[in-house]
Each structure stands twice: as structure tokens, then as C-alpha cells.
TORZA-235654 format. One record per residue: x, y, z of N, C-alpha, C in turn. Coordinates in steps of 0.05 Angstrom, whole numbers, plus 5000, padded with zeros to 4 digits. Layout:
BEGIN
XYZXYZXYZ/...
//
This chain:
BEGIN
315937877435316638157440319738177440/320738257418323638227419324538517431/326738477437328238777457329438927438/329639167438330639387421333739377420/333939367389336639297389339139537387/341439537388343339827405342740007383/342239957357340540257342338540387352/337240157356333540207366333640377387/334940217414334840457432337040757432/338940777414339540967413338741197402/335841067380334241257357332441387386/332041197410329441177425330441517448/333941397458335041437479334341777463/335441887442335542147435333342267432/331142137417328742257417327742397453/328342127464327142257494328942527499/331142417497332742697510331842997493/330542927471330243247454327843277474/326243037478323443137488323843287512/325843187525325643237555327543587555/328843597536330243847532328444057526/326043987514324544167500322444287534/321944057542320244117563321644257585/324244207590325944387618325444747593/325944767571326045047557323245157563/321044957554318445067572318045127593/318744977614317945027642319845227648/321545387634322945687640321145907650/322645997680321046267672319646467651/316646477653316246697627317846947639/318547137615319547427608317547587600/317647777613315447897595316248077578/313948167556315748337532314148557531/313048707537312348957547309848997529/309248757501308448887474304648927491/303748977472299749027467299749257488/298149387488295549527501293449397524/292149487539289349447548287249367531/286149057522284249047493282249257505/281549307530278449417531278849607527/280749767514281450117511278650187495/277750357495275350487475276950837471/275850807440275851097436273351257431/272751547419270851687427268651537390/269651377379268551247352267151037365/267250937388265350757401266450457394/264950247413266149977421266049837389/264449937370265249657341267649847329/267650057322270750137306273750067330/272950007355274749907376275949587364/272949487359273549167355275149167333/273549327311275349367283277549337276/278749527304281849597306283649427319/281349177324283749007331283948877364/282649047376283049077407283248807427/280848707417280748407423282848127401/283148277384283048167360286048077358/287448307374291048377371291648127385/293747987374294847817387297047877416/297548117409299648237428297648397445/294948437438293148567466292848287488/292248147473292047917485294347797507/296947877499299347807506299248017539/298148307524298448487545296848347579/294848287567292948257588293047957603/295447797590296947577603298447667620/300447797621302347947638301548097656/299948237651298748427668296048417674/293648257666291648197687291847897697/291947797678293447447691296447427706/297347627701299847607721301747287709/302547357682303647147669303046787677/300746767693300546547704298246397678/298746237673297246067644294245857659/292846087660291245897676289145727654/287045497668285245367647283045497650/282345367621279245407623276545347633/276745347649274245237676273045447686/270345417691268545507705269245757717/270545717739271345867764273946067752/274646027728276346267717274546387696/273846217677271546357657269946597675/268946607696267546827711268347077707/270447037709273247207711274447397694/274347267672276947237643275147147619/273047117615270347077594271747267570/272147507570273047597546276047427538/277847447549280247327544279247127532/278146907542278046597538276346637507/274446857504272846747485273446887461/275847157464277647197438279347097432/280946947450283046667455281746547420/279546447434278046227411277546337394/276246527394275346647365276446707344/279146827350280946967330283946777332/284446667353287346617356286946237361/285646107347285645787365285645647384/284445877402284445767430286845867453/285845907481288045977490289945807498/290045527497291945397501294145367474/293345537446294445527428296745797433/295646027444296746227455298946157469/298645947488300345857512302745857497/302045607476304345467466306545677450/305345787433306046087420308746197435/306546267462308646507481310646307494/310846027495312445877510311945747532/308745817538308845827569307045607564/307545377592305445087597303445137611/300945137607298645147609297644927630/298744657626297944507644299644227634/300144057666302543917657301143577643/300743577614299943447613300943117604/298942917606300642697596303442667575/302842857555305042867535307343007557/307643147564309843357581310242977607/309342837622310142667639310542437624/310242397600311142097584313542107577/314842287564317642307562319342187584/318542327609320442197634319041947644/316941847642316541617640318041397629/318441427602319741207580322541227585/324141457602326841487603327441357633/325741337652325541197668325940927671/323740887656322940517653325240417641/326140657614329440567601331440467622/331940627632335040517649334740397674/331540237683331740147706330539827704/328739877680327639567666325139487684/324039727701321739627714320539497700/317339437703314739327694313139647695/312739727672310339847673308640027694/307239697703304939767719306839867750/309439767756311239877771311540147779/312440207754313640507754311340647758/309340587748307940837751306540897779/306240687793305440647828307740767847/310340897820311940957846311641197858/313341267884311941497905314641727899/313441947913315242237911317942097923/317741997941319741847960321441637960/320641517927321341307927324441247911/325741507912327441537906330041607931/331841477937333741567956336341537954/337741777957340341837942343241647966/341341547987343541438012341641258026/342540918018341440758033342440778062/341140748093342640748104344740568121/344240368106346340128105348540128087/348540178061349740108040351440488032/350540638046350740888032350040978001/348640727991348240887958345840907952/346041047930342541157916341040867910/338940887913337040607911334240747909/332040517891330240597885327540397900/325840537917324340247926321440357919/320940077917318340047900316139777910/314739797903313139517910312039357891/312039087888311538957863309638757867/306738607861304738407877307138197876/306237997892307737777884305137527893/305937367886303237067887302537117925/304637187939303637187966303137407982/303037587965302237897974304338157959/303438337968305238577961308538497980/310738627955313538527970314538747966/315838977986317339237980320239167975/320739257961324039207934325539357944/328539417938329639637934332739557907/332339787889333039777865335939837871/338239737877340239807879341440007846/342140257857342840387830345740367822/347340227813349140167817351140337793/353940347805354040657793357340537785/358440327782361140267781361339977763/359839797772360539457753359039447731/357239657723355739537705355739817678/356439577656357639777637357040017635/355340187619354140367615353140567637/351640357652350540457688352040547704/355140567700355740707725356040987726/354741057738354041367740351341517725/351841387703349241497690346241427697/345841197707343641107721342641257740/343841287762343141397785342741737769/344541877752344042087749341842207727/341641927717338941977692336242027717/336741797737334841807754333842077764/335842107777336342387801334342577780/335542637754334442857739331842847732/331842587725328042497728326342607749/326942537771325442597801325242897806/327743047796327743277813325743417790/325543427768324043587751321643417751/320243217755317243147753316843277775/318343307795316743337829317543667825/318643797810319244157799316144247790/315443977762314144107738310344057755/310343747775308043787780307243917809/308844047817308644117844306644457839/305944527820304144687814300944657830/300644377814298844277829298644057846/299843977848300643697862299143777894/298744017903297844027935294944057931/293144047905290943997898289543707898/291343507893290843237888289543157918/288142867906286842787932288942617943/288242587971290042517986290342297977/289542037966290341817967292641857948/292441997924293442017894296842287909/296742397921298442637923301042587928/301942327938304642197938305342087905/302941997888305041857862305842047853/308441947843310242197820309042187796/307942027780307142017759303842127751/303842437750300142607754301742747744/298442807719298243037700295243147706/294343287690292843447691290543357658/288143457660287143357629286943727616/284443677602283843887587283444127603/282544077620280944297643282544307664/285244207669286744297681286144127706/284643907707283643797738285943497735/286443437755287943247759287642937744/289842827735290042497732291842387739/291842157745294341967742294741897718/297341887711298741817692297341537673/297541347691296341047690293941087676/291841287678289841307668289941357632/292741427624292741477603294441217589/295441097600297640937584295540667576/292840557579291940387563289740507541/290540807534287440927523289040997488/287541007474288841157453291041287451/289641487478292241677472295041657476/294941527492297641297500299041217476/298141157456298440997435298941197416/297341387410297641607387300141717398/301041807427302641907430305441847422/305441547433307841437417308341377392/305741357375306441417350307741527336/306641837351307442127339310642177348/310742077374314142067388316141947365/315341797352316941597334317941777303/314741827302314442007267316342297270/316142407295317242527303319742627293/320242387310324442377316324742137294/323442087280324241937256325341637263/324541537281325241377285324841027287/327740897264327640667254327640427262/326140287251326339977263328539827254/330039647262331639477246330939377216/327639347209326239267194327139497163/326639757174327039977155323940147158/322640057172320140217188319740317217/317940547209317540737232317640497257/319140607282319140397304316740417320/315940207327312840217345313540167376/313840357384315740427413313440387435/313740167443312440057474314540057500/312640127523314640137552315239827555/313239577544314739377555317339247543/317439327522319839257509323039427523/322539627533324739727556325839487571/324539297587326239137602327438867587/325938727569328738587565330738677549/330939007533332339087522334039177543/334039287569336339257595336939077592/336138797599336538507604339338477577/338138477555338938517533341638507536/341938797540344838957539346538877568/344838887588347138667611347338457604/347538227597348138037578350238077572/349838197550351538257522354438387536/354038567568356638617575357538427597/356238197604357738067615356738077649/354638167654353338237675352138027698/353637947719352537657735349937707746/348737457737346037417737345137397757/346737497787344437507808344937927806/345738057801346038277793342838397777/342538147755341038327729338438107753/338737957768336237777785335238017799/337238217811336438487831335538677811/336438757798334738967773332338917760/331838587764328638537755327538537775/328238517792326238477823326038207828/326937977814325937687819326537577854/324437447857325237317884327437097884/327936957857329836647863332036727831/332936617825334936647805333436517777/332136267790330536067772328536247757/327536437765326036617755326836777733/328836867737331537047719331936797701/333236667706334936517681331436377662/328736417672327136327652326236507639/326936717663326137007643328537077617/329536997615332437017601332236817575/331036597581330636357564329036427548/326336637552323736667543324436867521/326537057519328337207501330937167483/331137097457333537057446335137307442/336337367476338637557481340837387461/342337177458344437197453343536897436/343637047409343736757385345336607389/347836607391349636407382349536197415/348036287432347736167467345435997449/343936127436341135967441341735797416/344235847401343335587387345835377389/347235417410348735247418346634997438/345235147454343135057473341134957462/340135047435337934817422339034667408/342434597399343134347394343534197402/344534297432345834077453342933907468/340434007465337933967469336633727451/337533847422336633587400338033327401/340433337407342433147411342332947432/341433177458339732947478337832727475/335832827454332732727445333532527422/335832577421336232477385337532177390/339632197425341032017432338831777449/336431947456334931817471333231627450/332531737435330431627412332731327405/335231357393337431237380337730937399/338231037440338630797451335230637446/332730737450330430697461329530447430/330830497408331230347390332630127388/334830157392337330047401338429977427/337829877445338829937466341329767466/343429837487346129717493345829647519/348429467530349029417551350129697561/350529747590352229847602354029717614/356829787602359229697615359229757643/361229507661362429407678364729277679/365629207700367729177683368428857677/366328667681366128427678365528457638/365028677635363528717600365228567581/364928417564366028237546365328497520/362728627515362828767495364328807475/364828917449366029067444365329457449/366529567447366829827449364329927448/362929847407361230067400359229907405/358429717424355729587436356229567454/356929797470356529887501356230157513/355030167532353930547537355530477570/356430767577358630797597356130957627/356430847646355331017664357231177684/354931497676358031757701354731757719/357331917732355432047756352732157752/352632287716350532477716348732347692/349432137671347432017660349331797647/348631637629350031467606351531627585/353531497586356131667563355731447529/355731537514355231327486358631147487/360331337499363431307495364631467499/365831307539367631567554369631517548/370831397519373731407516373631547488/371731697478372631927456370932107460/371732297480370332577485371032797460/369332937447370033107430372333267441/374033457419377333467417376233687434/375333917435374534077451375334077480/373833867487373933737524376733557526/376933447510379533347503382533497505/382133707497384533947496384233997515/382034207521381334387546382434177576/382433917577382033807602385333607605/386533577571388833537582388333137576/386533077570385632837564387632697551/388132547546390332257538388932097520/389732047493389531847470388331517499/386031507493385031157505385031227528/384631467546383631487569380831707573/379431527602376931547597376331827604/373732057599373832237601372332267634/372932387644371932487674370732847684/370732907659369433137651366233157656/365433077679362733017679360533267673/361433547678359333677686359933887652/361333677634361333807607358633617591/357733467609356333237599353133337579/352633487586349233547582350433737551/352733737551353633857521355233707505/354433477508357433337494354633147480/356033077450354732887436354332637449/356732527462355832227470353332277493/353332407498351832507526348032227517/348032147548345231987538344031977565/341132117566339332237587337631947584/336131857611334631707616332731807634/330531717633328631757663329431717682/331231527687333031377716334431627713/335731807703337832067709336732287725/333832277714332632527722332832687755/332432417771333532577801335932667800/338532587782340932627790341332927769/340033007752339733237739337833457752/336433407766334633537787337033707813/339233427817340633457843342733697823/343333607814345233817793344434067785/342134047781340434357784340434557805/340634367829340034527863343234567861/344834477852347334497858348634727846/347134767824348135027806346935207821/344735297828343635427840344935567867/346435387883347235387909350035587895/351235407875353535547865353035847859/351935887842351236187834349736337860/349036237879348636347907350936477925/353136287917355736397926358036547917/357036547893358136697877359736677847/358736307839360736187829360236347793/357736597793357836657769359536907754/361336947774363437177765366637017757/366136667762367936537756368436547717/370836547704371736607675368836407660/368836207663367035917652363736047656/362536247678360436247680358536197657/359736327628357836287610356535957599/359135747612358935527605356235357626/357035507656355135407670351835487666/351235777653348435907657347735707633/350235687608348035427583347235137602/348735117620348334777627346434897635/345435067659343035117677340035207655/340835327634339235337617337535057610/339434897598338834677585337634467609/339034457634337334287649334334377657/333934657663330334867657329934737635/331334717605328334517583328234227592/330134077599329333887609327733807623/327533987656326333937680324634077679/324234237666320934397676319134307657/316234277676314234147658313134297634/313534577629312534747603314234537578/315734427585318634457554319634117563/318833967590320833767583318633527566/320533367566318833107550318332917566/318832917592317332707607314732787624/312832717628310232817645311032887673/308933057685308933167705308932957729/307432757728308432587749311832457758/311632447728315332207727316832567743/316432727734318832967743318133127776/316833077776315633047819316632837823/316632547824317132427835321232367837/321132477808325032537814326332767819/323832957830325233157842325533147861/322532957878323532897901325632707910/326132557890327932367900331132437905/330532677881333132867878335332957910/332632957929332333097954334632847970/334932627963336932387982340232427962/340032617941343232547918344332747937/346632607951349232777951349932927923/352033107920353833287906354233057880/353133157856353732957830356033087813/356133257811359633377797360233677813/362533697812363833897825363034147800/361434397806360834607786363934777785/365334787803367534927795369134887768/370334637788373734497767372434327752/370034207745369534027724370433767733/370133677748371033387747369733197767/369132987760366932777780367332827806/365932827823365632807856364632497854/367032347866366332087865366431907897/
//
């Protein structure tokens, strides 16, 4: 499921906004226009030269007896009004397509239905990157313009988690984050105040359990739903179809776009990325409990090509160096080593070096390195060609893991290099986790635990051995 790319969602971002423009013009006060007659007028020619003439027939009699026996109010067609309104409803149909065809005609919303609450749905899920099944569980309430700790707008919500239900709160953040500051919180605000405007018609009808979610429409007959009820059915589906065909809107491909709510969040994810956004930041906008969560959720998406294919080379190179000694094996120098040079492998702190006395020119420049002196650049290691991983490393790449972790806990990912640290943390997740690494599940328990006795293996700041 790839994320919508900055065309995609801006073909997406405008469509919603026409939709949502179109629906505040609906939900306008009706005007009334003075036009039709009384249809039941009779003259002294009797009730068929009446019909003849139109009486029932007039579209503007019809109009009359909206305004003035319905009292401009667009009611449905159910039982308990049919009693009522039997002629209306059944020249509605006969002559004119129905009275909800009338509605649309005169301007006026008949009933607020799934199509009228999906719009602010999808503009929702847009700028906040919920889950779906999230958003739509959320409450009238669940919007607040003043934490009372923090003073700012925040959004809380509740999400399952493996150990029960966990209540969130969505910091709306209105200043560090590119695009989001300001507009988030105010796309929000405008969301809330018009669903809780457009369904408060009926909203004091709903049953109690249902009368707090924001997300309730109404069906054919005007009787209540939840929203949820519509988003795995057809119509869910036709809807967005038609949203697309609509507003014409393209895929990168050169075809109509097939616009799903789950593709909203890593297309957020996406675009914080792309501006530079610290990852315990975009960790709070997913809701994740640990960071480890985020950066796999991040891995599981090619946000940023030229990351991921820096990271699946420095990955092959590992495998490629491992296959190369496992053939070949060398001594590891000491310094008793008689060797020569290229039949010996160097041990750092964090695995076997092929040759710590020619670090690529890169680490070489960057670090200030000296023609025949050895490199001490350790924590550039998991990206450098000589670089050579063993099973014996694995606790000390485990310990290096908890260490990055701790770092970006404190803050170390607003440091200039962060991009250099989230690839190392990347690349140690394919190593160490059992979905992606190449050693079995036993060998990587037993060096994670062992991980648990390694002091500090390279300094994540300044780059240079903790020795």
C-alpha cells in the first residue's frame, strides 16, 4: 500500500474541500420564494380538470406546500409522516422523482447522509493519520481546543492495544511541523464544529449508547446509523469511486485514483519525513507506545528511496562480507600478528573491520583521518564496506540498539546527523529482528539477553569508540 504522493493528495486535498464547500451551501438556511398555489385548490370543473391543470402535478405547487404546510422542514418518508403528507409524498413520486429528488432541486438536505459525513471523514483521517477503525469510535468530546497542562488543542481518542484499551491524546501541533502549523488544529476545529452543526438535527434521537459518536448519519428513511456501518459495504466503495470520477482525479500511473482512508496515514508519515520531522514527534501522531514500533512502521514503507537503498546496500554488504570471511576465514590481528595486512580482519568494539587502516574517503574526510592511521569511527561501522558482522557481535549490536533507543529518548534525534543514526537503527531492526534477520530465533534471544551485561559500545553522539 504505497502512500499518496504530493500530486495525489493535492488532487485528493481539493476534491474534499469542493465536497465540503458544497455541503456548508446546503446546510444554508432555506429562503423561501413565495412561488405555487395550494395543490388542493378545486375549481367549479371538478377534481380531474384540477389534476389536469397541474395542481398536484406543478412543481412549484409542490414547492408551495413545502413552505407552507411542511414549514420548509424536509422531512422523510416514513410511516408516521406518510399519515400526514400521503398526497405530497405520492405526487413527489409520481410526477417529480421522488421527494428526496425535490429536496435536492430546492437545495434543501433531506437527511444527513453517509455521502454528506464521508467528506469530513477523509479530511480528518487526512491531516491526523489516524487508523480508520480510530476515527470513527471518536466522541463529540473528543476534541479540545486547551489541554489543561499544556494549554493546546489536542485530540483524544482510544486505540486496543495487546493489553487492553489505552486512551491517547493527539497533540495538534501548530508551529514545528511543516505544513501543520496552524492548519491542523484549524482543519480540525472546522471539522467538529459542522458534523456536530449538520447532525445535531437528529443526534438527540440516537440511542444512548451511539449519541456521543461524531461520526452518524441517517439511511433512506431517515432512521439513524453509524457511519462505520457504511465504510465496509459497497457503498463505501461506490462512493469513493464516484468522489474520484468526480473531481477527476489522477493517479501517478495516469488513472482514475482509487482513494482509500488507509492510505491517509503513511501518506502523513510520508510527508513528515520528507520535512524533516523527529521521529518521536511522528511516534506521537501514530499513537505508538515505543519508537521501535515507528521506525518498523517506517521500514514497512519506501518513504524515502534513496534511505532505502542506501540501507539495502549497506545490508548486502554485510551478508556478502559474512559469506566472503565464512569461506575464507582470516586471523584477527593483535598485536603479536606477524600477518600481512590483507590476511587479517581487525577487531572494534562493534564487530570485525576487513581493514581499519583504509576507511572509505567519506569517513576519512568527514573524521579528519590520517594517510596509515587506524579508523576509530566505530558507530559509522554497520555502513562501511569493510564492516564484518559475526554471531559473536550480535549481543554487542543488540547493546547498540538499546543505546540508540535511549539516545533518541533524550533527544539525540533533532541532532544535524539524525538521518545517519535512524539508517544505522534501521539496519540494525533487519539484522536483529526475527521477521528479516538471518540468524534463528534462538541464537538472537540468547544475545539479546546477553546484550543485558554490555556496557556503552560507541558513543551515538560524536562517533567515536567508548573504550
Amino acid at each position: 500500500m504505497l502512500p499518496y504522493d504530493f500530486d495525489e493528495m493535492r488532487q485528493i486535498e481539493s476534491g474534499l474541500d469542493i465536497e465540503i464547500k458544497n455541503i456548508r451551501k446546503a446546510m444554508l438556511p432555506y429562503k423561501k420564494t413565495g412561488l405555487g398555489a395550494p395543490p388542493e385548490n378545486r375549481n367549479s370543473e371538478g377534481k380531474r380538470r384540477a389534476v389536469m391543470n397541474g395542481h398536484w402535478r406543478d412543481e412549484n405547487n409542490l414547492r408551495w406546500y413545502f413552505e407552507n404546510i411542511l414549514n420548509c422542514e424536509a422531512i422523510p418518508n416514513v410511516p408516521e409522516m406518510r399519515q400526514h403528507h400521503d398526497r405530497f409524498f405520492s405526487a413527489a413520486q409520481a410526477f417529480h422523482g421522488g421527494h428526496n429528488n425535490l429536496y435536492r432541486k430546492w437545495g434543501v438536505v433531506s437527511r444527513v447522509t453517509p455521502s454528506t459525513v464521508f467528506p469530513y471523514l477523509f479530511k480528518l483521517v487526512s491531516v491526523t493519520g489516524l487508523n480508520t477503525s480510530v476515527a470513527l469510535t471518536l466522541q463529540v468530546d473528543s476534541y479540545q481546543e486547551e489541554h489543561p497542562l499544556t494549554g493546546r488543542p489536542y485530540l483524544r481518542y482510544s486505540k486496543p492495544r495487546g493489553s487492553g484499551e489505552s486512551e491517547l491524546h493527539l497533540g495538534l501541533l501548530q508551529s514545528d511541523i511543516m505544513a501543520l502549523d496552524g492548519y491542523q488544529n484549524k482543519v480540525i476545529k472546522e471539522v467538529w464544529g459542522e458534523l456536530l452543526d449538520i447532525t445535531s438535527r437528529f443526534r438527540d434521537t440516537l440511542p444512548v449508547a451511539s449519541k456521543n459518536l461524531l461520526f452518524v448519519c441517517q439511511n433512506r428513511g431517515g432512521r439513524f446509523k453509524v457511519a462505520k456501518d457504511f465504510t465496509s459495504s459497497q457503498y463505501f466503495g461506490r462512493w469513493a469511486g464516484e468522489f474520484s470520477r468526480r473531481h477527476n482525479i489522477i493517479s501517478r500511473t495516469g488513472d482514475i485514483l482509487r482513494v482509500t482512508l488507509p492510505r491517509f496515514r503513511p501518506s502523513l508519515v510520508s510527508q513528515l519525513i520528507k520535512n524533516g520531522v523527529d521521529i518521536y514527534v511522528i511516534k506521537d501522531i501514530l499513537g505508538h507506545s515505543n519508537v521501535v514500533t515507528t521506525f518498523r512502521y517506517i521500514d514497512s514503507y519506501d518513504f524515502n528511496p534513496v534511505a532505502r537503498k542506501e540501507i539495502k546496500s549497506a545490508l548486502n554488504r554485510i551478508r556478502q562480507n559474512a559469506l566472503e570471511y565464512d569461506a575464507n576465514p582470516k586471523e584477527v590481528a593483535n598485536e603479536n600478528s606477524n600477518s600481512t595486512l590483507n590476511k587479517l580482519v581487525y577487531s572494534t568494539p562493534l564487530s570485525l573491520c576487513k581493514n581499519v587502516y583504509s576507511p572509505p574517503n567519506n569517513i576519512r574526510l568527514a573524521a579528519g583521518i590520517a594517510e596509515g592511521s587506524p579508523c576509530t569511527i566505530f558507530n559509522m561501522c554497520l555502513r562501511c564496506p569493510n564492516v564484518l558482522i559475526l554471531q559473536e557481535h550480535l549481543p554487542s549490536l543488540f547493546s547498540l540498539r538499546a543505546q540508540y533507543l535511549v539516545a533518541f529518548e533524550q533527544g539525540v534525534s533533532a541532532v544535524p546527523h539524525r538521518a545517519i543514526l535512524q539508517q544505522n537503527l534501521h539496519i540494525l531492526n533487519n539484522l536483529l529482528d526475527s521477521e528479516t534477520s538471518d540468524w534463528p530465533d534462538d541464537v538472537l534471544a540468547k544475545a539479546e539477553a546477553a546484550s543485558l551485561k554490555i556496557e556503552n559500545v560507541v558513543d551515538t553522539i560524536i562517533f567515536r569508540a567508548v573504550m
